[in-house]
C-alpha positions as a Markdown table, in Angstrom:
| # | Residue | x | y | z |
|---|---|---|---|---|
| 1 | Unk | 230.2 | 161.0 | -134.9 |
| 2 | Unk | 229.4 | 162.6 | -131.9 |
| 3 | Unk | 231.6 | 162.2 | -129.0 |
| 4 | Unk | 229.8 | 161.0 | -125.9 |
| 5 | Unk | 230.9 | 163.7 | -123.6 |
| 6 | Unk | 229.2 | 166.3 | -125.9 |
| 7 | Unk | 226.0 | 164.5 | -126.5 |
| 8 | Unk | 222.4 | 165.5 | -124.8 |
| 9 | Unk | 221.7 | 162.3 | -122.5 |
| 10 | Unk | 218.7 | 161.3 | -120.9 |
| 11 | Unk | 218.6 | 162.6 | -117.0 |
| 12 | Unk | 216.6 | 162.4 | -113.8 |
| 13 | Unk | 216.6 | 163.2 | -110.1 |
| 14 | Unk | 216.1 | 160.3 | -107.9 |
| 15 | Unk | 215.8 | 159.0 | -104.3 |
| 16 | Unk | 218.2 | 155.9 | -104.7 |
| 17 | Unk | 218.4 | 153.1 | -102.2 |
| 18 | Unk | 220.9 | 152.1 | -100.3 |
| 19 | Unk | 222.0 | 148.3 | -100.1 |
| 20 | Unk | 219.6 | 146.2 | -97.7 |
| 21 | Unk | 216.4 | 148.1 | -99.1 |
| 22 | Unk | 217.9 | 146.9 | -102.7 |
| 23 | Unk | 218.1 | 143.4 | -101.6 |
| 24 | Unk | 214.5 | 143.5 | -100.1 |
| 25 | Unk | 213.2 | 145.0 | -103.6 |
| 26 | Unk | 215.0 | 142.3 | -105.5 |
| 27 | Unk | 214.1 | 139.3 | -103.3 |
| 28 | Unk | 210.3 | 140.7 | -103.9 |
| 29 | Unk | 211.2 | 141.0 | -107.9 |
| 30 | Unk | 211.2 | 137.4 | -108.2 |
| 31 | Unk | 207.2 | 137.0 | -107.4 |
| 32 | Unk | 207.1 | 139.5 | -110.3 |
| 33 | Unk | 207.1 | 138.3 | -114.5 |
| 34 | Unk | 208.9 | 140.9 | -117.2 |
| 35 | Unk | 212.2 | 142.4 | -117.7 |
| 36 | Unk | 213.6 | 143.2 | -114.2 |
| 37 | Unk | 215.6 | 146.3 | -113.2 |
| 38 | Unk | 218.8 | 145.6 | -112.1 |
| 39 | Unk | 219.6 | 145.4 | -108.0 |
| 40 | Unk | 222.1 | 148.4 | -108.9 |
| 41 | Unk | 219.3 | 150.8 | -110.9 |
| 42 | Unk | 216.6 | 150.7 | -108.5 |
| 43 | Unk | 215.3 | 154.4 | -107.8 |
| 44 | Unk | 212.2 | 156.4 | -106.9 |
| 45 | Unk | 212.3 | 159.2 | -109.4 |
| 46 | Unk | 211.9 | 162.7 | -108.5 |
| 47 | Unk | 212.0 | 164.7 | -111.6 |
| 48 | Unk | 212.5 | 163.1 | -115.0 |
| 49 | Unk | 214.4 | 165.2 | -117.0 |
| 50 | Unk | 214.7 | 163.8 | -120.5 |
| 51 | Unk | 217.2 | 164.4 | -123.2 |
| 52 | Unk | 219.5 | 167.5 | -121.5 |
| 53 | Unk | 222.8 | 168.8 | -123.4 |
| 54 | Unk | 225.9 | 168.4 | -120.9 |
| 55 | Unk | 226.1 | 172.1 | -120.4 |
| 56 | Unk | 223.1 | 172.0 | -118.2 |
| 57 | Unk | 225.2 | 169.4 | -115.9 |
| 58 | Unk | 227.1 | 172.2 | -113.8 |
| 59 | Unk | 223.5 | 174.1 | -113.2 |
| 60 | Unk | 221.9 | 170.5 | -112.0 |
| 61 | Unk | 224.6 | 169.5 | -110.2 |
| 62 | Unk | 223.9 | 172.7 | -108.0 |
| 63 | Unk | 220.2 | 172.4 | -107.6 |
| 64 | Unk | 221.2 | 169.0 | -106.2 |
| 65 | Unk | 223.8 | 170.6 | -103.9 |
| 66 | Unk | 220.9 | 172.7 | -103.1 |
| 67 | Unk | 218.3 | 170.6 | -101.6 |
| 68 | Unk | 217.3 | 170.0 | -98.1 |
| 69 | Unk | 219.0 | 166.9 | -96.6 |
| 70 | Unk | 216.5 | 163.6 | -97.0 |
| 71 | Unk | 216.0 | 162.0 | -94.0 |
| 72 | Unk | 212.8 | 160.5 | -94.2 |
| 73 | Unk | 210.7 | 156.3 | -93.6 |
| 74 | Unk | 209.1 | 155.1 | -96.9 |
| 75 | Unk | 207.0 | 152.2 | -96.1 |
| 76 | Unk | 207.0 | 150.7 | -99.5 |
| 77 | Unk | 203.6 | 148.7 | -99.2 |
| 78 | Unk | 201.6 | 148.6 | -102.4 |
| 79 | Unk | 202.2 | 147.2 | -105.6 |
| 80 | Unk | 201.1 | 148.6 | -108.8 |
| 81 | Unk | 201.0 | 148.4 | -112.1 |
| 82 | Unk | 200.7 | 150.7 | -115.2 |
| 83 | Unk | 198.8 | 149.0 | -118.0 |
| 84 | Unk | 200.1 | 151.4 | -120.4 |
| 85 | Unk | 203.4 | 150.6 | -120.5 |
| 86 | Unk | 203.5 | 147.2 | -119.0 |
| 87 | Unk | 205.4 | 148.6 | -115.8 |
| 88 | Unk | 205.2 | 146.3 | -112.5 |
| 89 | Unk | 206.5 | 148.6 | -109.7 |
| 90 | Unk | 206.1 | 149.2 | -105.2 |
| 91 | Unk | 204.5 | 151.9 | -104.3 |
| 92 | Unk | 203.4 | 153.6 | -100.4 |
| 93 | Unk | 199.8 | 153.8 | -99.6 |
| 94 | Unk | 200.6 | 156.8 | -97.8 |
| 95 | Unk | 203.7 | 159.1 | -99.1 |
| 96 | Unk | 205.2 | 161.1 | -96.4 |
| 97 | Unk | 205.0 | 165.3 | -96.7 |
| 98 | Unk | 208.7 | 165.2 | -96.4 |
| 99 | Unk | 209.2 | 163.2 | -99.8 |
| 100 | Unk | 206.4 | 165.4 | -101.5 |
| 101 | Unk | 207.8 | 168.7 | -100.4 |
| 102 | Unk | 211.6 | 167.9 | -101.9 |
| 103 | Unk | 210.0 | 166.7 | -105.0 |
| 104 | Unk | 207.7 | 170.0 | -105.0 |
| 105 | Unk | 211.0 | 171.9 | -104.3 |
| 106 | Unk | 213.3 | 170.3 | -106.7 |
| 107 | Unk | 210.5 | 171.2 | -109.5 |
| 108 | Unk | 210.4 | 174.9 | -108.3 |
| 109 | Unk | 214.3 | 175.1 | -108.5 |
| 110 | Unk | 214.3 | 173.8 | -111.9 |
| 111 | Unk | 211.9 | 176.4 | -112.6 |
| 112 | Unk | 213.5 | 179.4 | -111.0 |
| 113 | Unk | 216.5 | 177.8 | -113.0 |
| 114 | Unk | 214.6 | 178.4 | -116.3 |
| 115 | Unk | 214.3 | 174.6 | -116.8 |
| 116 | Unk | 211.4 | 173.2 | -118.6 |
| 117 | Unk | 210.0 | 169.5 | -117.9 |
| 118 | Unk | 209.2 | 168.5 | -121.2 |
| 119 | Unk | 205.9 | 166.7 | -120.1 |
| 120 | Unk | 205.8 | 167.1 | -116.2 |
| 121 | Unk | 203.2 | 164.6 | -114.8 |
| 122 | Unk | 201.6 | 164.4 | -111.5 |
| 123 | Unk | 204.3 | 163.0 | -109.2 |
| 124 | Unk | 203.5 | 159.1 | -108.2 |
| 125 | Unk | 206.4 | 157.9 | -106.3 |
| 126 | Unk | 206.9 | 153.9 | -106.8 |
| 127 | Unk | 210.1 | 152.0 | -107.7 |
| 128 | Unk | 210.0 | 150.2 | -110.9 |
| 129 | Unk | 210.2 | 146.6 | -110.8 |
| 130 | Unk | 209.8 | 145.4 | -114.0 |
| 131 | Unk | 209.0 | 146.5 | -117.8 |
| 132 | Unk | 207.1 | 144.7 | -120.4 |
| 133 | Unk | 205.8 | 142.8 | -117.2 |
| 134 | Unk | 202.4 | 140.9 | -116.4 |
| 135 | Unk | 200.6 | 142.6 | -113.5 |
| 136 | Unk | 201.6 | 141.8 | -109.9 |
| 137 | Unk | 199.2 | 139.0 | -108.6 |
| 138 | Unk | 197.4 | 140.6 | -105.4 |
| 139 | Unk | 199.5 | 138.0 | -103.5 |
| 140 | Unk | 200.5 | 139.8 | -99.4 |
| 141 | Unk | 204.1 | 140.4 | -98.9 |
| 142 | Unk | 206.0 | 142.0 | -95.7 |
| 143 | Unk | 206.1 | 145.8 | -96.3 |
| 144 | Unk | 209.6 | 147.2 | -97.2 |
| 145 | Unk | 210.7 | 149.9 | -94.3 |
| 146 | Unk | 213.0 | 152.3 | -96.2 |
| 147 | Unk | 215.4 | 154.8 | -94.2 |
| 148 | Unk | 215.7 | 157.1 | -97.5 |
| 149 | Unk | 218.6 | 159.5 | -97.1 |
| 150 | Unk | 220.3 | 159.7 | -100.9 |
| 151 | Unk | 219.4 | 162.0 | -103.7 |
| 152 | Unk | 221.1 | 161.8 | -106.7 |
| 153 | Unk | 221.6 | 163.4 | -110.2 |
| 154 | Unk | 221.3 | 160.0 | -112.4 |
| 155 | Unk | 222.1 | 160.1 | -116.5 |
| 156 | Unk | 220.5 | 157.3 | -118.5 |
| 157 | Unk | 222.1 | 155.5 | -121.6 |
| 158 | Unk | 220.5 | 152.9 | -123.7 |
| 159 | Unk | 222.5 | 149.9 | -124.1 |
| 160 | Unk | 221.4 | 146.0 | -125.6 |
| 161 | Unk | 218.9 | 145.5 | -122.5 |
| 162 | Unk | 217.3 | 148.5 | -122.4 |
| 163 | Unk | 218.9 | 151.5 | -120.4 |
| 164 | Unk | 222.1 | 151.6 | -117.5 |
| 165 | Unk | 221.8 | 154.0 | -114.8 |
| 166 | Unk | 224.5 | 156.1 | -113.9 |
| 167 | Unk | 224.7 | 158.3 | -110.8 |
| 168 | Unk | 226.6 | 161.7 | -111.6 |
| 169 | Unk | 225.9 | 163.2 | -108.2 |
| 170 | Unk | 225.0 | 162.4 | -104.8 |
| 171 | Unk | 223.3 | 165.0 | -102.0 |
């Protein structure tokens, strides 16, 4: 067997919230039916990584170390929904250039880095409510003002329930 500190795990980049704006996203959760994230692994990915070997981690670590401070307002004011997957999740009618430009620069770091996205897709920002969910009903509900100022370095591991988030590495 493998030991866990020497096996490729699952990683992303990720704008993650800080505590009111976590509360606000849960307290809207409960309009929504599915598997909920947890209050402690909501995130706006930046860059989804995928399976990465640990040796990588020191390299990532410095691209995050790297980045231009976030200080920017997401008004999280749209739900979604992707059919494909079954994924409820908030979303901004208008993203702000500020959030579009780190994600644009964190992908050209990778790059310059020699770091392949296995599949890079066209960056949609949202926060995933829930999985295996039933769409949102088109029900109103008071916009979410977010004051995002945390980007972190975040390793997935699947567990019973699905996956646990853990944050290596704030910026």
């Amino acid at each position: 067997m493998i030991p866990d500190s020497i096996k490729p795990s699952r990683l992303f980049y990720a704008v993650w919230p800080d505590q009111d704006t976590s509360d606000r996203l849960s307290e809207l959760q409960e309009r929504i039916q599915g598997r909920k994230t947890h209050i402690d692994d909501f995130h706006l990915t930046l860059v989804f990584l995928g399976e990465r070997s640990p040796d990588l981690l020191p390299v990532l670590h410095r691209i995050l170390a790297s980045l231009p401070s976030l200080n920017t307002t997401l008004c999280l004011d749209r739900l979604g929904y992707f059919q494909h997957n079954k994924i409820a999740w908030i979303g901004m009618s208008a993203p702000p250039p500020a959030l579009l430009e780190l994600q644009h620069e964190l992908s050209q770091a990778l790059e310059r880095h020699g770091i392949v996205l296995n599949d890079p897709i066209q960056f949609k920002p949202h926060i995933t409510l829930a999985r295996k969910a039933d769409p949102p009903g088109l029900e109103t509900f008071t916009p979410i003002i977010w004051k995002a100022k945390k980007i972190a370095l975040v390793q997935s591991r699947k567990n019973t329930q699905g996956a646990k988030y853990e944050v290596l590495a704030f910026q």
